[in-house]
C-alpha positions as CSV (number, residue, x, y, z in Angstrom):
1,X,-32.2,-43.2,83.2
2,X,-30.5,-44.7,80.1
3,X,-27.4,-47.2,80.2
4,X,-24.4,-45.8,78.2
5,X,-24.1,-49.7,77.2
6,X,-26.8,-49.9,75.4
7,X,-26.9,-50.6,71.4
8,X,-27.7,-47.5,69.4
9,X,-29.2,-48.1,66.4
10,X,-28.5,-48.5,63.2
11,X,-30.9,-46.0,61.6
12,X,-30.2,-43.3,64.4
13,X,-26.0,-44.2,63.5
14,X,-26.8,-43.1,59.6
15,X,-28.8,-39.8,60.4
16,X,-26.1,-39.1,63.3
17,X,-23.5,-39.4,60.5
18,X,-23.6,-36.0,58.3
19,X,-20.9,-37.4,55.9
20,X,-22.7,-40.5,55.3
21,X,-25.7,-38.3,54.8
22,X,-23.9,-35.7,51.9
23,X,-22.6,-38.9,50.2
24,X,-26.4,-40.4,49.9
25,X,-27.8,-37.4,49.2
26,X,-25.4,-37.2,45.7
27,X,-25.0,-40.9,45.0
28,X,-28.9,-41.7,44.8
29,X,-30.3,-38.8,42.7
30,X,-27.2,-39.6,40.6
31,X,-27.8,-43.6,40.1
32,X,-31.7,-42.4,39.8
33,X,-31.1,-39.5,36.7
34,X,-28.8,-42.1,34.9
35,X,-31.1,-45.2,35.2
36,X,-34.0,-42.8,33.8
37,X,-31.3,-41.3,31.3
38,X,-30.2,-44.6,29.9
39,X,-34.2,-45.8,30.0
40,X,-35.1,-43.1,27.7
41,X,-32.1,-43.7,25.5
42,X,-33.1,-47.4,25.1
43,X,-36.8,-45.9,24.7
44,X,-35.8,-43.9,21.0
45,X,-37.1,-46.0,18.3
46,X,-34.1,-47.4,15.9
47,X,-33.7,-44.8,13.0
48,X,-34.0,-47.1,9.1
């Protein structure tokens, strides 16, 4: 039998937590489409 005083941890706390899981599942294909989107930009050769 398990003791209720024992740590939970910190991985089963963030998959536990359905808010926390919304607000990474927008913020990091967000932050990972504008790092691409401002790599390509800097990728266009300078017009002359």
């Amino acid at each position: 039998m398990s003791d209720r005083n024992e740590e939970v941890p910190p991985m089963q706390r963030l998959l536990d937590n359905p808010f926390m899981l919304l607000f990474l599942g927008v913020a990091f294909p967000t932050l990972f489409y504008t790092v691409w989107g401002i790599m390509e930009i800097i990728a266009i050769p300078m017009a002359q």
